[in-house]
N, C-alpha and C positions, 0 to 999 in steps of 0.2 A: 765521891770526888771525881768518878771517872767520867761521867757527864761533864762536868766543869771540864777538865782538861779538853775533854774531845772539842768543846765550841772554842778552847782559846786552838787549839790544832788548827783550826779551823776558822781563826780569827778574823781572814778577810774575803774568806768564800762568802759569795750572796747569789751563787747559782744553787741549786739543788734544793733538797727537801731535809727539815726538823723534824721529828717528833714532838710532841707535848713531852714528854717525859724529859728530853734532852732540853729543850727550853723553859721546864718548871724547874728543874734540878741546878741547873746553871743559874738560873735567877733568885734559888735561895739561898746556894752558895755565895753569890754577887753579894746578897742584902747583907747575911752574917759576915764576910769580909769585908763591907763597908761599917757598918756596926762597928767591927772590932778597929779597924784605922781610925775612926773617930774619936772610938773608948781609949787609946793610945795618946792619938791628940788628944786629949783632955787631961789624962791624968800627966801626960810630960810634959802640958802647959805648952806645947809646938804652936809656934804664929800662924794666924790666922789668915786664910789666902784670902778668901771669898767668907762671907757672911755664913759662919754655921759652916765651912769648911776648914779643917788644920791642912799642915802640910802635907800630912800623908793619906789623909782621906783624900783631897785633892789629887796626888799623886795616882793613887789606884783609881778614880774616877777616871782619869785621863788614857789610864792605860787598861779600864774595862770598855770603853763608849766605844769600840769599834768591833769587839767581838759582840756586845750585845746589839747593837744594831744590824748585824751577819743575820744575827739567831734570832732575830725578830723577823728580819726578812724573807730566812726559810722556811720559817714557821709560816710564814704565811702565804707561801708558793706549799707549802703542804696543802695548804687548802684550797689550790688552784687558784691564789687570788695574789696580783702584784704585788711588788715590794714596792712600789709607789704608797701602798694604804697603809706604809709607816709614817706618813708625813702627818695621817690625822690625830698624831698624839699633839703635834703643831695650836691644836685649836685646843684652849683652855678646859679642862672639866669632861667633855661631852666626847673629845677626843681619846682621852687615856682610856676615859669605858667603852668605847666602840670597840679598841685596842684589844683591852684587855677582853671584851668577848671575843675576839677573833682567837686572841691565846688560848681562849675555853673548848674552843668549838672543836672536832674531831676531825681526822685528816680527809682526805677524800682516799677512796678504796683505788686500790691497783697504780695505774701508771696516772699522770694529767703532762700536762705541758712542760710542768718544769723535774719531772724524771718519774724514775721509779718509786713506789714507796719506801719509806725506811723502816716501816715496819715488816716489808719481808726481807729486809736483812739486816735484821735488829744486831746488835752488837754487845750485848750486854752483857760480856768478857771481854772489855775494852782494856786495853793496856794503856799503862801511865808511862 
């Protein structure tokens, strides 16, 4: 959970640099707490905002969409490359997999343009 905490910390920085590990970890915490708002809406019968959303699935969508899109953006100044190349999840299909390979791909070594690495000062005795 300390991953997760650090990107909501961190909820509306879009300068600096991710990790894979800090961006994998956060997004399956994201997945299973949207999972579980759903499983909630469902079995408490909560009204339905949006097609396939209750109200509190809704709710935490609302209030994840801007730390994930942070930690999508530094993830990909990890890899020397703008936070403009999140807008190609924008294009149906061909966008999310471009995406999603960039999330795959490994950092660039040492310093680049948008700071130091964070794997030489990895954190992982993070405090909550």
């Amino acid at each position: 959970m300390n991953w997760y905490f650090a990107v909501l910390r961190k909820y509306a920085q879009f300068q600096g640099r991710s990790r894979r590990k800090e961006f994998w970890f956060f997004t399956l915490i994201n997945a299973f707490l949207s999972m579980v708002c759903s499983l909630v809406d469902t079995t408490l019968h909560l009204p339905t905002l949006v097609e396939g959303y209750g109200v509190l699935a809704a709710i935490y969508a609302v209030f994840a969409f801007l730390p994930t899109v942070a930690v999508i953006v530094r993830r990909l100044h990890d890899q020397d490359r703008t936070g403009w190349w999140a807008l190609i999840m924008l294009i149906p299909i061909v966008g999310i997999l471009v995406l999603l390979y960039f999330m795959l791909q490994n950092s660039t070594d040492g310093s680049n343009r948008f700071g130091n690495s964070p794997k030489n000062n990895d954190n992982t005795t993070l405090s909550v």
